[in-house]
Residue, then its C-alpha position, 0 to 999 in steps of 0.5 A: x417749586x413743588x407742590x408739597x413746598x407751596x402748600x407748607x408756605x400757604x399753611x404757615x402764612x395762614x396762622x400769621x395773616x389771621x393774626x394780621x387781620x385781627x389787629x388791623x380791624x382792632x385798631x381801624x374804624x371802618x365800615x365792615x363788609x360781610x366778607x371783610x377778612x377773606x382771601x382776595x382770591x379765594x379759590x386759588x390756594x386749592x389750584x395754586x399748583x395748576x398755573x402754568x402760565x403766568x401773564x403780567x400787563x401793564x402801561x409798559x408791555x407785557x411779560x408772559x412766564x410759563x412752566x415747562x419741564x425744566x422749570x419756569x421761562x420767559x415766553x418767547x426768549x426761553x430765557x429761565x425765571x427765577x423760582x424763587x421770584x416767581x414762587x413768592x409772587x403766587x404765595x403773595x396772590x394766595x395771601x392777599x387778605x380783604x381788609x376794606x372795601x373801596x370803590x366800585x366807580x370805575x371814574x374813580x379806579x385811578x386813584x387807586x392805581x386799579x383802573x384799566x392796565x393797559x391805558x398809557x397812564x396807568x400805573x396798575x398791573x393785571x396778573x393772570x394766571x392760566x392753566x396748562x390748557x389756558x384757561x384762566x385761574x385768577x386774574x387781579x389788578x394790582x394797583x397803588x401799595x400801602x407800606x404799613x398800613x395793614x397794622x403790626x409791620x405789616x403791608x397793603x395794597x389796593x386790588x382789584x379783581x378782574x371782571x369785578x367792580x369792588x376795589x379792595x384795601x388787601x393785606x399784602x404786596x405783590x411785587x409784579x409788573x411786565x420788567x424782566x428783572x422782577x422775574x429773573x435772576x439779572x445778574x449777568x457776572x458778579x466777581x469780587x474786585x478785589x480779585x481782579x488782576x486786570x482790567x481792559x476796554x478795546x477800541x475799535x479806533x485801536x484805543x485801550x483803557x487798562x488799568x491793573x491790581x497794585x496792592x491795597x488801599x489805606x483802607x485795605x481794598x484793592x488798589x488800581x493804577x493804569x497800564x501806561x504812562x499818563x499824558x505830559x500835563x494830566x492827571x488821573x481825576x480820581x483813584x476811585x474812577x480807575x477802580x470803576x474800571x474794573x469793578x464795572x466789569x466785574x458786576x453786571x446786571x442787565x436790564x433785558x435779555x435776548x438770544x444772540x443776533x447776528x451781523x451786529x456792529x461791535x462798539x467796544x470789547x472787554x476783558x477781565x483778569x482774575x487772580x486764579x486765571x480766569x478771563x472774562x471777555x465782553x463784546x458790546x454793540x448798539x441798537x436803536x439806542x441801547x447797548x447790548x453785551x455777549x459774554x465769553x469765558x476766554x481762559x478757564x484758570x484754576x476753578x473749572x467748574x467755576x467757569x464752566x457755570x459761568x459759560x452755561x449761564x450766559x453761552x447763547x444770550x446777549x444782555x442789555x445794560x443800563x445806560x450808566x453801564x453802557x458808558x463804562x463799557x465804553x469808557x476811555x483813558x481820557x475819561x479818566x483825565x483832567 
């Protein structure tokens, strides 16, 4: 993100905003304030290109995203943000427009969802935006969204300025809060099943669930069938369920990432065949609860280069998942059964 590209995105959402504003106010009646039609943060399309830091707070924690000279990063892990995400949060703080007044009592914050962040009921966020010295740019509560309620297709939200007591109906979202995923790519692998050869979750106990690539379904996506013969007096529950298999291990997601800890207890481990030889390896532990991958590119195949993207992104990192994807991790034959 460069300052030049910021500042074009500002410049061409003015025309549109103006415009917004407009038809919201020809088409509402309420009571005009003198400084109905501003920005909600005025100053800050002049000093946009300064943050350094971003910090987000709510009822569930709090995230901190700071800019190095590589780019942006999740403070604590180095884990890389996503440009794109956290470009279009700072455009969405510059473009928040005043429409209506709201109220200044604090007992009345909460029905807004601008009241104090950090209280357990809370639903609003407070974004902070800091220079590279610390010092605070511009700091807002995000509180309760208004789809469509700006006019003409266009969004609301109720906002808050820090230090201020006058709430405000603003034309805008801003998609910010302390998890993760709204501020880096969450993709941990992403492969199209119907590339997959093989499938297999490894048991410690010395049990395997495998299931295989056997040609195409009626509806001409990759069909799966298990690797062994199916106990006397069951059968698979569905075809459906057997390709979870290997689709669950082709796309995943994670909900929290860290660095890789040591001397942590393997639950299961992964592997995933491609049809131009790559292989994929997972191994998954638990902890207080939740489950925990490492990721591991076992066989190059044909597309080096591919692999190679594969091994930088997640080399070093360990990936919490789902609750739904922890299971398939550990999913079993007999699951597959009835």
């Amino acid at each position: 993100m460069t300052p030049r590209t910021l500042i074009a995105l500002f410049l061409m959402a003015i025309v549109s905003t103006a415009a917004a504003v407009w038809s919201y106010q020809a088409n509402h009646h309420l009571t005009v304030d003198v400084t109905q039609g501003e920005r909600v943060l005025p100053g800050l399309v002049n000093k946009v290109n300064d943050v350094a830091t971003i910090v987000t707070k709510d009822a569930k924690g709090s995230i901190r995203i700071e800019h190095h000279d590589k780019g942006w990063v999740v403070a604590g892990s180095g884990y890389p943000a996503d440009p794109d995400k956290v470009q279009k949060v700072l455009v969405s703080l510059v473009e928040l427009t005043k429409l209506e007044p709201k109220t200044s009592a604090p007992a009345k914050y909460g029905q807004l969802n601008v009241d104090d962040p950090t209280s357990i009921a809370s639903k609003s966020h407070l974004v902070s935006l800091l220079d590279k010295n610390g010092r605070t740019i511009a700091a807002i509560v995000l509180g309760k969204q208004a789809p469509g309620r700006a006019g003409a297709g266009k969004d609301a939200e109720y906002v808050r300025v820090e230090g201020k007591a006058r709430s405000w109906l603003a034309m805008g979202r801003v998609d910010a809060s302390s998890d993760i995923t709204r501020w880096v790519d969450a993709t941990v692998m992403e492969l199209s099943v119907d590339h997959v050869e093989r499938a297999r979750i490894i048991h410690p106990d010395g049990d395997v669930l495998e299931v295989y690539h056997n040609g195409t379904t009626s509806a001409g996506t990759a069909k799966f069938d298990i690797v062994g013969a199916i106990p006397a007096g069951k059968k698979i529950k569905s075809d459906i369920g057997v390709r979870y298999t290997a689709t669950d291990l082709a796309n995943v997601d994670f909900v929290n990432v860290r660095p890789v800890k040591a001397g942590t207890k393997e639950v299961s481990r992964a592997e995933l065949e491609m049809a131009d030889g790559l292989k994929i390896g997972y191994r998954l532990i638990e902890e207080d609860g939740k489950g925990w991958i490492t990721v591991k590119v076992l066989a190059k195949g044909k597309d080096e280069k591919q692999a190679d993207a594969i091994t930088k992104r997640v080399a070093g990192w360990e990936y919490e998942l789902s609750d739904y994807k922890v299971k398939q991790f550990k999913k079993r034959l007999t699951d597959l059964l009835e």
